[in-house]
C-alpha positions in Angstrom: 303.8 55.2 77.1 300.3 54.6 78.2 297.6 55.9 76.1 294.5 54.3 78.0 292.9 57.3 78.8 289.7 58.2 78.4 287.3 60.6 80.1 283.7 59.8 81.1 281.2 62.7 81.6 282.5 62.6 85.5 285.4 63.9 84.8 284.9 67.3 83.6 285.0 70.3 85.7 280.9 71.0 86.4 279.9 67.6 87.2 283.1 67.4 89.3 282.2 70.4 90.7 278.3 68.8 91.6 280.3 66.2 93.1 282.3 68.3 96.1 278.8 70.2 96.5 277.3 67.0 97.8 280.2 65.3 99.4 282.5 68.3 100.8 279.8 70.7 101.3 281.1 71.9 104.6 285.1 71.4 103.5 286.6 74.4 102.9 287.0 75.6 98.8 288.3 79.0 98.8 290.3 80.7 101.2 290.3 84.3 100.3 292.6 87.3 102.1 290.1 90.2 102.9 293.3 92.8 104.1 295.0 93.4 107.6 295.6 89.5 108.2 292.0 88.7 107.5 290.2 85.6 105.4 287.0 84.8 104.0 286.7 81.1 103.7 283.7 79.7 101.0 283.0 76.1 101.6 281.8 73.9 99.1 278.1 74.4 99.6 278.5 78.0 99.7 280.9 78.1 96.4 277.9 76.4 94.8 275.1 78.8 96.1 276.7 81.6 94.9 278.2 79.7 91.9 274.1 78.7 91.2 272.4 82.3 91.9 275.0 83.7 89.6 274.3 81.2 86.5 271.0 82.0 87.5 270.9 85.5 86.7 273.1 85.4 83.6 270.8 82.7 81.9 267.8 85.4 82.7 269.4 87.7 80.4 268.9 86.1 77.7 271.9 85.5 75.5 272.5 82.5 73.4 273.8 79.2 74.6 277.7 79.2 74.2 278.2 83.1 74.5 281.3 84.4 75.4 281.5 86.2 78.6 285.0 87.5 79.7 286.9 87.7 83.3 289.5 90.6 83.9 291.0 90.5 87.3 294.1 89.7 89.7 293.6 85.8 91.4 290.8 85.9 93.8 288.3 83.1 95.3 285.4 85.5 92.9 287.6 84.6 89.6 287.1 80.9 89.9 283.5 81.2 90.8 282.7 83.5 87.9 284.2 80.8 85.7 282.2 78.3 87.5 279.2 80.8 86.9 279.8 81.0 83.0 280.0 77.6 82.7 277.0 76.2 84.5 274.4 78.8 82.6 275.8 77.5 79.6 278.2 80.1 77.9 282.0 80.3 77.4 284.5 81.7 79.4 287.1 84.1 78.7 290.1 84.7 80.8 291.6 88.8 80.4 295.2 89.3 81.7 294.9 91.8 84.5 298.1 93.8 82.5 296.7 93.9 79.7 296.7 97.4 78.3 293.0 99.0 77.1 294.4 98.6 73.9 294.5 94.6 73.5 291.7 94.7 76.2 289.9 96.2 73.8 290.3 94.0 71.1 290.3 90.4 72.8 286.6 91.3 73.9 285.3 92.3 70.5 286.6 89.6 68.7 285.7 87.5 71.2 282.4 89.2 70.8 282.1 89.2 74.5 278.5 89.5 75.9 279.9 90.4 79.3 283.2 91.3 81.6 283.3 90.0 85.3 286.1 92.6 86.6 288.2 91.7 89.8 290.7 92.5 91.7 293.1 94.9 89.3 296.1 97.6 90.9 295.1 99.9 88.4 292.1 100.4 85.9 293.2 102.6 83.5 293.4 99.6 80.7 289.4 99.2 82.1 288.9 103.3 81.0 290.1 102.4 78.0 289.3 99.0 77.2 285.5 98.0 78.4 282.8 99.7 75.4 280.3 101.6 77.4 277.2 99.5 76.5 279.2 96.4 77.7 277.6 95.0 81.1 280.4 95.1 83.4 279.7 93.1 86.9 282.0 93.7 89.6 283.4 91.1 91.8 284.4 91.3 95.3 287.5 93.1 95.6 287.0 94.4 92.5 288.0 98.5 92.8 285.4 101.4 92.7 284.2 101.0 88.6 280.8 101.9 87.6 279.0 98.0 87.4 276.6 95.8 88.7 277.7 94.2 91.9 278.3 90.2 92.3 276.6 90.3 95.6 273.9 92.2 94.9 272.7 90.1 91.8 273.4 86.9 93.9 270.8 88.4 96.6 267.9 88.9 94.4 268.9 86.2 91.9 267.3 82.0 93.2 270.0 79.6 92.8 270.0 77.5 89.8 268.1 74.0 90.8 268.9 72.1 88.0 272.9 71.1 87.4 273.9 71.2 83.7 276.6 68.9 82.0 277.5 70.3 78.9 278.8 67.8 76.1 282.3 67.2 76.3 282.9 68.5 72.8 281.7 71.8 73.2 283.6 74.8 73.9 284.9 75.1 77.7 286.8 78.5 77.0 289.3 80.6 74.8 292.3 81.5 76.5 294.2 84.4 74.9 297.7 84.2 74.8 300.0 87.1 76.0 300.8 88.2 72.2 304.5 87.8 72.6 304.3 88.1 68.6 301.9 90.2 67.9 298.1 90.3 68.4 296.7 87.8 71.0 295.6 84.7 69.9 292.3 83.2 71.2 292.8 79.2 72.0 290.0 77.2 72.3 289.6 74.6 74.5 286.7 72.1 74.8 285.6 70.5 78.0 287.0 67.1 76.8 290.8 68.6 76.0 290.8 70.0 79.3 289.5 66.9 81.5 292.1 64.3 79.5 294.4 66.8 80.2 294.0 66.6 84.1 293.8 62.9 83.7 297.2 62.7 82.3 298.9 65.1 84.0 298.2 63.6 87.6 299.1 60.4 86.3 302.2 61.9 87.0 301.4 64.3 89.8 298.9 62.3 91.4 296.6 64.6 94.0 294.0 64.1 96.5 291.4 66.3 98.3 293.5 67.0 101.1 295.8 69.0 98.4 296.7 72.5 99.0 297.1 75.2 96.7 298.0 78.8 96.6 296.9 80.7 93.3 299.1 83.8 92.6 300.3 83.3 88.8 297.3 84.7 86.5 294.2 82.3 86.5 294.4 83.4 83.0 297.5 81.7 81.9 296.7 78.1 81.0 298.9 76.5 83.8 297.6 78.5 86.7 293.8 77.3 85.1 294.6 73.9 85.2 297.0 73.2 87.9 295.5 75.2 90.4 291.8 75.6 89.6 290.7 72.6 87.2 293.0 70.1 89.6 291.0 71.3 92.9 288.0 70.7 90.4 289.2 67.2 90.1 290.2 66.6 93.6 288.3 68.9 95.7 291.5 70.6 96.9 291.6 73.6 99.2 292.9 76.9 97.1 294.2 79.7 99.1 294.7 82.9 97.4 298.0 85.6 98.0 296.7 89.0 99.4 299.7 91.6 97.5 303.5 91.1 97.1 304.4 92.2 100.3 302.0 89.8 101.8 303.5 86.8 99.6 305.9 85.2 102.4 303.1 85.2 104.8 300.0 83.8 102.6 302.5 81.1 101.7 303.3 80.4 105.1 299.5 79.9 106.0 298.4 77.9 103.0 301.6 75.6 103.5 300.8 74.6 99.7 301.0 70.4 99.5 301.9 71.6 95.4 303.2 74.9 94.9 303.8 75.8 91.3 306.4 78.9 90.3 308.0 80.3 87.2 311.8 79.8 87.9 312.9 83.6 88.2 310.7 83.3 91.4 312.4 80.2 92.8 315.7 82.0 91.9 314.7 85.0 94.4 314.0 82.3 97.5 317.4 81.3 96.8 318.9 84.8 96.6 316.7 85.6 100.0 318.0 82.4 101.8 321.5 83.8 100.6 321.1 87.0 102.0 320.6 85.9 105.4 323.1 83.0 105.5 325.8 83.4 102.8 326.2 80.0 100.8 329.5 78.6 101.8 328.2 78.8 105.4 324.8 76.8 104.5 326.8 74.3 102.2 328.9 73.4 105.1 325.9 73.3 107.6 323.8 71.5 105.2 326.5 68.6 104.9 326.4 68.4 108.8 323.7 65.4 109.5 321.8 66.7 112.3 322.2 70.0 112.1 321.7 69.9 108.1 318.4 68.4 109.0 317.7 71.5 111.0 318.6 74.2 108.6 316.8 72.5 106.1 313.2 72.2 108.1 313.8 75.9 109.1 314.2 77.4 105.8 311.3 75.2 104.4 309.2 76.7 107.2 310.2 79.8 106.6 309.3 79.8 102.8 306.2 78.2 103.6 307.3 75.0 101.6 307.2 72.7 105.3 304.6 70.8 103.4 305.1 70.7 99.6 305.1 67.1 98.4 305.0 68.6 94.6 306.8 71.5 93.8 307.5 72.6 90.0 308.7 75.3 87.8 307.4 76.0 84.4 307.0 78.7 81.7 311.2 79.0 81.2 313.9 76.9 81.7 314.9 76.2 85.8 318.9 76.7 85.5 320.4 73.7 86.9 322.4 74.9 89.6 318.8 76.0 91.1 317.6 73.0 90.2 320.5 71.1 92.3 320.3 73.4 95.5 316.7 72.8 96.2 317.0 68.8 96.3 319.6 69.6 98.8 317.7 71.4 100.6 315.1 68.6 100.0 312.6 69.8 97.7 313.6 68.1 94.4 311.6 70.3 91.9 309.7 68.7 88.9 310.3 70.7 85.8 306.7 70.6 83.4 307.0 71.7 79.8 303.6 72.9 77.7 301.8 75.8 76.3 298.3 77.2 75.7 298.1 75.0 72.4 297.5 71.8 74.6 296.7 72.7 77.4 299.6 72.7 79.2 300.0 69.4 79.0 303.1 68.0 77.2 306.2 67.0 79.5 307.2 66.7 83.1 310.3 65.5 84.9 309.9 63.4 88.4 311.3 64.2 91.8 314.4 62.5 91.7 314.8 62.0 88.3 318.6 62.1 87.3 318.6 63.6 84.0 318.0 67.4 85.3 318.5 69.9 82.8 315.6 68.1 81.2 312.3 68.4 80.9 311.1 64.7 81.5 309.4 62.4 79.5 306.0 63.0 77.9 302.7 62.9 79.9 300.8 59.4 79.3 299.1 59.5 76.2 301.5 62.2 74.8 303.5 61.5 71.5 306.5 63.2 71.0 309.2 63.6 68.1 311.5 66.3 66.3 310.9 67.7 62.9 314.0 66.5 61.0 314.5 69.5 59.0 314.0 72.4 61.6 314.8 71.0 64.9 311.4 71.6 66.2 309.9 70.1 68.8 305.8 68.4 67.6 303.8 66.7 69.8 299.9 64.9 69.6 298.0 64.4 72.1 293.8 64.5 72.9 294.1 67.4 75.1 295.5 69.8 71.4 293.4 73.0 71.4 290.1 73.1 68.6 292.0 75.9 67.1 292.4 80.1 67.1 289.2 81.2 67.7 288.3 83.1 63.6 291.9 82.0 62.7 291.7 79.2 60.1 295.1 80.5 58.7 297.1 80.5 61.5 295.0 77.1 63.0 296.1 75.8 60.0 299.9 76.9 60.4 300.1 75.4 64.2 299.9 71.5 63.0 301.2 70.0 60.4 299.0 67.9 58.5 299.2 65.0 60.2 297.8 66.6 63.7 301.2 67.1 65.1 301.4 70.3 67.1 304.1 72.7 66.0 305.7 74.0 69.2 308.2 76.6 68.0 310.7 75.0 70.4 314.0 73.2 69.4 314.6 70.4 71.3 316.1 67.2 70.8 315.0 63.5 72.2 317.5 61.3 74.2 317.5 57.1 73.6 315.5 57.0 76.6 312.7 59.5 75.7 314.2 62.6 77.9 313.2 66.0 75.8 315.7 68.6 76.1 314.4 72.1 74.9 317.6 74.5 73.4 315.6 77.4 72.4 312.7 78.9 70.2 312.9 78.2 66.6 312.4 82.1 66.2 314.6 83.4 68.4 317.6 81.9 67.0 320.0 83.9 65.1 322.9 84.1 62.7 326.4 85.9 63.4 328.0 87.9 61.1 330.6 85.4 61.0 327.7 82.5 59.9 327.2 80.9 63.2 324.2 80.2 65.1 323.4 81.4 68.7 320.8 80.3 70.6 319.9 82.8 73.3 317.9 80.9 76.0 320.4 78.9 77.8 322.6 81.9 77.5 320.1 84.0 79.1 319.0 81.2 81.7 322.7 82.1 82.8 322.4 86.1 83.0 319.5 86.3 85.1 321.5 84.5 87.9 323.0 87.3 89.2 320.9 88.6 91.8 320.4 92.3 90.5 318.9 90.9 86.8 315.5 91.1 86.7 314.8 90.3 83.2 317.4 90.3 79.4 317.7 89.0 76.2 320.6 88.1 74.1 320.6 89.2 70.6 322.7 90.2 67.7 321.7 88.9 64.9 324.4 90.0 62.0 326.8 91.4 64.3 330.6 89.7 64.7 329.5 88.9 68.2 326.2 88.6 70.5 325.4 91.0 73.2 322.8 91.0 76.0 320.5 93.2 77.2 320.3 93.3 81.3 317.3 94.9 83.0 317.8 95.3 86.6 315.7 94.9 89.5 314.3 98.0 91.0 316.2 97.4 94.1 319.3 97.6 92.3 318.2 100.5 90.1 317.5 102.7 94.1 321.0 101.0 95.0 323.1 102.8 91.9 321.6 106.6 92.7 325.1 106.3 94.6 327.8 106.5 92.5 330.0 103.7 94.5 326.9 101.8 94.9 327.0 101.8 90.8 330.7 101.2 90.4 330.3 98.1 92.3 327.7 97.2 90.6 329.1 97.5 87.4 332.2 95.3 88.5 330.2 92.7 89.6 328.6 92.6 86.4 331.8 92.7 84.2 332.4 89.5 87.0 329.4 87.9 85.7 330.1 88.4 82.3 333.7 86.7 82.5 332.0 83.5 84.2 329.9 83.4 81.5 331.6 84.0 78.5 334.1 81.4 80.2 331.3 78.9 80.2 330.4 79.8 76.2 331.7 78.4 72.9 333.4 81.1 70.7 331.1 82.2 69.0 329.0 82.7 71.4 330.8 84.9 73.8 329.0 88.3 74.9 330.7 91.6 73.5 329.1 93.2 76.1 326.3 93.8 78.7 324.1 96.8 78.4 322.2 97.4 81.4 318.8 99.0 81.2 317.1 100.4 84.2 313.7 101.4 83.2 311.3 98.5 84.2 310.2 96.4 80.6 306.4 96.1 81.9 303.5 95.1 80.1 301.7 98.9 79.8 305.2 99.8 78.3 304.7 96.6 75.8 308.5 95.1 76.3 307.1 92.1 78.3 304.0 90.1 77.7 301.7 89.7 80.8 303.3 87.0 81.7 306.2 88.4 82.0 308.2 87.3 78.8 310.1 89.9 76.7 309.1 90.5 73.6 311.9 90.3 71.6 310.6 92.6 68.4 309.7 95.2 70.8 313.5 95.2 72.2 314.9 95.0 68.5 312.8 98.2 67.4 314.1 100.2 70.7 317.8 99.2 70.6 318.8 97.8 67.2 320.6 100.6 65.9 322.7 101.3 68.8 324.0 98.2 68.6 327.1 98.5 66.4 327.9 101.1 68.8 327.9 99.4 72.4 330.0 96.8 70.4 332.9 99.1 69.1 333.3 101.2 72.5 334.5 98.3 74.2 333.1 98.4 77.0 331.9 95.3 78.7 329.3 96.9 80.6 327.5 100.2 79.0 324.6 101.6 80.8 321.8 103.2 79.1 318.3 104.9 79.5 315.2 103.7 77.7 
């Protein structure tokens, strides 16, 4: 493991950012969908007039060096330059889950003690109604929907750019990045400039990018790995970004970025599959696909089709990638690299290769990155420069995230092959004791469930029962399918299918008493699943707990229910 890495004051994101200004200035940044099939495109030079004129006006108000100023809003070419903005006059950005309910809205900017909120692109703005205080300046970014605030554009035209191009020290605060409070009350993470550039540094040691990289930013630019693969990466490597439009416009952004790296969470890559499947079933493209010419053909045309023609790099992160999916895209020839990390560090931790043989893992640890198992727990610690400063007015809980040595606690079991491989078997948290005084750990079980092509999201709990159970929620497809009653039945057999298959595949003890399908969505406004889509497993045990016992002893292997 190489752990030569250092980072010079080039490396971190504004003067990198100086650096495209002069050399790319007419290269294409930004490529931003406008509606009906249109774009904006924002070159280099323009990215830094507008990036300058803004700094410019926020440094005229006055606040203190190293204020916090906040961005809500859905992925847009605006969200990146308000970062850049908040940055180069000198404060400290903070990145707002578009989900987020006015509640925690409410309570990440005053204890962040936000001086500002750039607002963006958002499908709704209730949580705004509830969440922005009414003497808070609000500035609205293009795209941004009808809100009372100042206007990006019209403070750019009356504001001179910034002529001067500051370099903070790498020390000081870059942002706090608020986690999705899967456990309770967001957490604010701070990041300096330096934890962020090694960061980079290590990662595409492994990755290794250019300038004539492609991107396409849909995951929230305020989840750690969207920031830095996507945004701090182009930083780096003056990449182009193009941005999706809506979700019914996914197929077709993705087909006119052709992303050289495209970065997804796995339930994601799972729907390609399922969508490839629906139009050729799979025993007719296994057969095709071992075919030499013609395999060669079906493979290029459902590439191009995804939009993937392209990809050199493409990765799943944030959950497990279930290995069969993991084996059907190398055939198809895009051998996905699994990354491991979390907002603690970055996002920075492990990463498997393309090619790599030991899939079901998640690599080896970036350059620089130590790794080992805590011998009494299971739990996964790693070191490593790019380790966050700490929760933002949390000494307690700063204190309880490393031991004292500076290892970060990830709350992950794991455990580390001979040859370094880290394989991750759950959360420390999550897993629970029968009633027979065995131990179930619910991930890989669940990385099994969510297979089937009508389960949008579960969990698998049970903690004191005889045996486990899971929780299915369905997609809303399949929810429309089942107001037909034969359209449920079948349902509900291919379910009690997919149970059998995995309960075959399970030890014991571990064996599923039942399924019980839920078909209200689990969304973020109802609090079930974080923003980032994770379920929140308290939240499931305060709804469904005491019913239970019940599913159990009717003896049903599928029970539907209403919640």
């Amino acid at each position: 493991m190489a752990t030569d890495i250092t980072v010079s004051p080039g490396d971190l994101p504004l003067p990198c950012f100086y650096r495209w200004e002069r050399e790319r200035a007419r290269q294409i940044y930004l490529t931003q969908p406008t509606g009906a099939g249109a774009v904006q495109d924002i070159s280099w030079r323009d990215a830094g007039d507008q990036v300058r004129r803004m700094a410019s006006w926020m440094q005229a108000q006055g606040w203190p060096p190293g204020s916090r100023v906040a961005i809500i809003g859905k992925n847009s070419a605006h969200w990146i330059l308000a970062d850049l903005a908040i940055l180069m006059a000198g404060h400290v950005s903070v990145p707002i889950y578009p989900t987020f309910n006015g509640e925690a809205l409410a309570y990440i900017l005053a204890h962040s003690e936000a001086r500002a909120c750039f607002v963006g692109k958002m499908d709704e703005i209730g949580n705004l109604q509830t969440g922005l205080a009414t003497d808070l300046p609000v500035i609205a970014l293009p795209l941004a929907p009808p809100i009372k605030a100042l206007q990006w554009n019209e403070l750019i035209a009356k504001s001179e750019p910034l002529k001067d191009s500051p370099a903070p020290d790498g020390e000081s605060i870059c942002t706090i990045i608020y986690t999705s409070g899967t456990t309770g009350k967001p957490k604010g993470v701070v990041h300096s400039f330096n934890a962020i550039a090694w960061g980079i540094s290590s990662s595409t040691r492994r990755v290794p990018m250019s300038s004539a990289d492609r991107y396409i930013s849909y995951l929230p630019l305020a989840h750690v790995a969207e920031r830095m693969l996507i945004e701090q990466a182009s930083l780096r490597y003056g990449g182009h970004i193009f941005f999706a439009e809506t979700l019914d416009t996914f197929v077709q952004d993705l087909q006119r970025a052709r992303p050289t790296i495209f970065f997804s969470v796995p339930r994601l890559w799972v729907k390609f599959q399922q969508g490839v499947h629906a139009k050729m079933p799979e025993k007719k493209l296994g057969k095709l696909l071992a075919l030499p010419l013609i395999g060669w053909l079906v493979r290029r045309k459902i590439l191009k089709g995804l939009g993937l023609d392209q990809c050199r790099i493409a990765a799943g992160g944030a959950a497990p990638m279930p290995v069969d999916v993991l084996h059907w895209y190398r055939r198809l020839g895009l051998d996905l690299v699994e990354v491991y990390g979390m907002t603690e560090n970055c996002a920075i931790s492990h990463a498997t290769l393309p090619g790599s043989p030991r899939t079901g893992t998640v690599g080896l640890p970036y350059d620089g990155v130590e790794q080992r198992i805590d011998a009494e727990t299971g739990e996964i610690l790693m070191r490593s420069p790019a380790l966050m400063k700490g929760y933002y007015k949390e000494t307690e809980q700063t204190a309880a995230a490393a031991t004292a040595d500076g290892w970060l606690r990830t709350g992950d079991k794991g455990s580390i092959a001979a040859d370094g491989y880290l394989s991750i078997t759950g959360r420390v948290k999550d897993i629970f004791k029968t009633s027979k005084g065995k131990y179930v750990a619910p991930a890989p079980i669940e990385d099994l469930l969510v297979m089937h092509p009508d389960v949008e999201a579960c969990v698998v709990t049970g903690g004191n029962l005889a045996q486990p159970l899971a929780l299915v929620m369905l997609s809303q497809d399949a929810v429309a399918r089942c107001a037909s009653i034969d359209a449920k039945r079948a349902l509900t057999d291919s379910l009690k299918m997919h149970l059998a298959a995995i309960n075959a595949r399970l030890e014991p003890h571990e064996k599923l008493a039942c399924l019980a399908v839920v078909t209200t969505p689990w969304t973020p406004e109802n609090g079930f699943v974080t923003p980032t889509l994770k379920v929140k497993r308290n939240r499931i045990e305060e709804a469904f707990a005491q019913r239970y016992q019940d599913w159990c002893h009717e003896g049903r292997q599928v029970v539907w229910i209403e919640a």
